[in-house]
N, C-alpha and C positions, 0 to 999 in steps of 0.2 A: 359538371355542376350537379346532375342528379346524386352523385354518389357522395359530394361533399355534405348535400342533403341528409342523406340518409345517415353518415356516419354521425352528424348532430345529432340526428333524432333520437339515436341507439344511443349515446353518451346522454342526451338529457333523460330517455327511459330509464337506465342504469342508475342514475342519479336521484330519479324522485322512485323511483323502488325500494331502490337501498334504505333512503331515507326513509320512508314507509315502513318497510320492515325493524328497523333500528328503532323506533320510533313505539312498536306494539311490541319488539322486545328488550329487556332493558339490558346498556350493554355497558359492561364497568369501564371505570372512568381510569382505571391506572393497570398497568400492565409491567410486570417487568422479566426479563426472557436473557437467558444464558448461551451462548453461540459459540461453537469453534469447527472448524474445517481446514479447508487449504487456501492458499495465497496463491495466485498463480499471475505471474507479470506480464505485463502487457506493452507492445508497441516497442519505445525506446530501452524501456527499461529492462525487458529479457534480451535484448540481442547481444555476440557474444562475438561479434567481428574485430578481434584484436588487431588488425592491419588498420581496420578502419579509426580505429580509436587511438594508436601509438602516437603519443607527441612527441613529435621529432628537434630537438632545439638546432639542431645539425643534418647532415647527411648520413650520420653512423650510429648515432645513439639513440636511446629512450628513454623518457627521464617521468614517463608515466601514460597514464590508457585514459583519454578524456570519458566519464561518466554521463556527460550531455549528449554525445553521443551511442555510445552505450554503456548499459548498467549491469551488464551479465551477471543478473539475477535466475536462480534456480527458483522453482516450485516451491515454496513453503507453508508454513500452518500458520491460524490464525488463532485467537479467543477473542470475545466480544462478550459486551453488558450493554442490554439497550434497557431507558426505562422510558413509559410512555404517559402523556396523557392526555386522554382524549376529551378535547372541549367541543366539540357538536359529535354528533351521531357518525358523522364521515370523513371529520379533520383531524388531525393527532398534533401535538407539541411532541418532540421528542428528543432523546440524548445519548448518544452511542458514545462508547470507550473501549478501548479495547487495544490489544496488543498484536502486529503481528511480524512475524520474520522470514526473510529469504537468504541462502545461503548462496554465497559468489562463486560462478564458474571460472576457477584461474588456470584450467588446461591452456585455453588456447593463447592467454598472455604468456605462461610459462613457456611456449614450443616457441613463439617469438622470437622472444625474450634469448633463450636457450641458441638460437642459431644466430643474432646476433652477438651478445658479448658472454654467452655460457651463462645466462642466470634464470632461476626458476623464479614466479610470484607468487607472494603466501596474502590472504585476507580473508579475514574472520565474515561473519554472517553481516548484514544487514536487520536490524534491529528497530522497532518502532514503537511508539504511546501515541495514542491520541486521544481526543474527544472534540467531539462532533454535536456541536444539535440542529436540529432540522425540524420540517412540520412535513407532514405527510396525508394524503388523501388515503382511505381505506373503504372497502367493498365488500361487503358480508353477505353471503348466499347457503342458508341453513348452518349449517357448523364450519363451516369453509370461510376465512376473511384472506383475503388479497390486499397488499397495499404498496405506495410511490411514496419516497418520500426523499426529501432533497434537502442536502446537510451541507455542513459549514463551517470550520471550526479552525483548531491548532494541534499540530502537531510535532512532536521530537523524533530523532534520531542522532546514533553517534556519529564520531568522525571518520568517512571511511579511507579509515587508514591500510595501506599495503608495504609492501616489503619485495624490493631486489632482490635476492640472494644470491651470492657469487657459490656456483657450485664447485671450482677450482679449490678455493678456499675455505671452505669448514673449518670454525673451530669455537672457540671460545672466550667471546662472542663472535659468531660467525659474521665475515666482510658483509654489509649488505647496502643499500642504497636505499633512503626511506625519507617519510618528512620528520622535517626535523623542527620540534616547536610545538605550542599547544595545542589540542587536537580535541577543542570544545564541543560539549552537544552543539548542534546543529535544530532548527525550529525552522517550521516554513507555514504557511496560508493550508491550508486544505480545503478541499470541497469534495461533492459527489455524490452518491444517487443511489438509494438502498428499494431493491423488488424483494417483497417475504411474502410469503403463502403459508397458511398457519389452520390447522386442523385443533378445534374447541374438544378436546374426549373428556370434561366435566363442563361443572360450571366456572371452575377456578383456572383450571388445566390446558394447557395446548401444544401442540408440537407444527412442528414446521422447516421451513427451507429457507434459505434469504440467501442474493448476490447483492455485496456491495461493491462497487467501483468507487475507487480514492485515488484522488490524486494530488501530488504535492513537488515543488521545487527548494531544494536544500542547496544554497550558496555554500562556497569554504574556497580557502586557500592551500597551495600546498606547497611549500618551502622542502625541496630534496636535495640531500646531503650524501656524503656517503659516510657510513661506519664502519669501526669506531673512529677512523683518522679525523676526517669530518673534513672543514673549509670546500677550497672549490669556488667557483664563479655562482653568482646569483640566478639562481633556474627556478624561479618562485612561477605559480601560473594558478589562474583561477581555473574553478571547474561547478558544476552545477548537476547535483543526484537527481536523474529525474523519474521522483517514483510512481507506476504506476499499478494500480493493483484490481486485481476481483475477486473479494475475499467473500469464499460463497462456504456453506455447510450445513447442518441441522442445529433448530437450536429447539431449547424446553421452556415454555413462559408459563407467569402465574398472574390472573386478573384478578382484581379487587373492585 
């Protein structure tokens, strides 16, 4: 009980300081700051166990690698545009956008894949928009401000679409097994939670670091056929991208 004490005390010091100081200095009301780094996924969405994921409609086949299970996302880059603005000395409104992408590990579906019926898997990157607004608490200790801040928003991506490839048969167009049908952007809810720490070198000027954590669930269908013959029994099955990200890196702001 003593410590739960003390940890109030230290948070409400923190708080009428802050305010104190904000308050004998004047601190601009609009901010807006350029960010890009790396993407680096998280949980469901990096792991890359193709056994674990093979949808089996049979004993012998594979007709595709569930994403809700795993998303075998590599490491990728981010850019971001935040703008801010701050209504009391210690609260922020604010509105992040930004784009980022991860690129698919398809070795270990490929080796699968390959030692059941001889076929490799091809898919492009993983690809994102969003925008985000949130309000956030911030902390200013001479030219140093720290801040929390918790967002909310919508976001896109495309279809993630892949490819069978019969490696027997190359040619043109090569045999392959794939969905077959429209393959729309995909929108989901987003939410999540941006930590920056930001060094003042003018009056106008700042540099800084920030991790965001985003996460999102992208519905779709997937209708697999084979090419070019096509037909075949109905092997449609739903699936669920579940992306999870911590898009962290340096970014340059400018206060007014």
């Amino acid at each position: 009980m003593k410590n739960i004490f003390s940890l109030i005390n230290l948070i409400i010091f923190l708080f009428i300081s802050n305010n104190i100081y904000c308050q004998e200095k004047k601190v601009p009301k609009f901010d807006i700051s350029l960010g890009s780094g790396v993407s680096l996924p998280v949980g469901i969405y990096g792991e890359k166990n193709a056994s674990k994921a093979a949808i089996y409609p049979d004993s012998y086949n594979v007709i595709g690698f569930a994403k809700e299970l795993c998303g075998f996302a590599n490491t990728g880059y981010n850019f971001n545009i935040k703008f801010q603005y701050r209504i009391l000395s210690y609260l922020n409104l604010s509105l992040l956008t930004g784009t980022y992408s991860n690129s698919v590990e398809t070795k270990g579906m490929s080796d699968l894949m390959t030692k059941i019926s001889s076929e490799i898997v091809k898919e492009g990157s993983y690809k994102y928009l969003y925008i985000l607004p949130g309000f956030g608490y911030y902390y200013s200790l001479n030219n140093l401000e720290f801040g929390l801040d918790l967002l909310m928003g919508y976001s896109i991506t495309g279809f993630p679409y892949y490819e069978f490839i019969f490696v027997p048969f190359y040619g043109n167009p090569p045999a392959m097994f794939a969905h077959d049908g429209p393959r729309p952007n995909l929108n989901s809810f987003t939410y999540g939670i941006s930590f920056s720490a930001n060094y003042h070198i003018s009056k106008h000027f700042n540099l800084g670091i920030d991790a965001i954590y985003q996460r999102a669930n992208y519905n779709y269908t997937v209708t697999p056929r084979l090419f070019p013959a096509g037909g075949g029994s109905d092997l449609t099955f739903s699936d669920i991208l579940k992306a999870r990200v911590i898009n962290a890196g340096l970014k340059i702001g400018y206060s007014f």
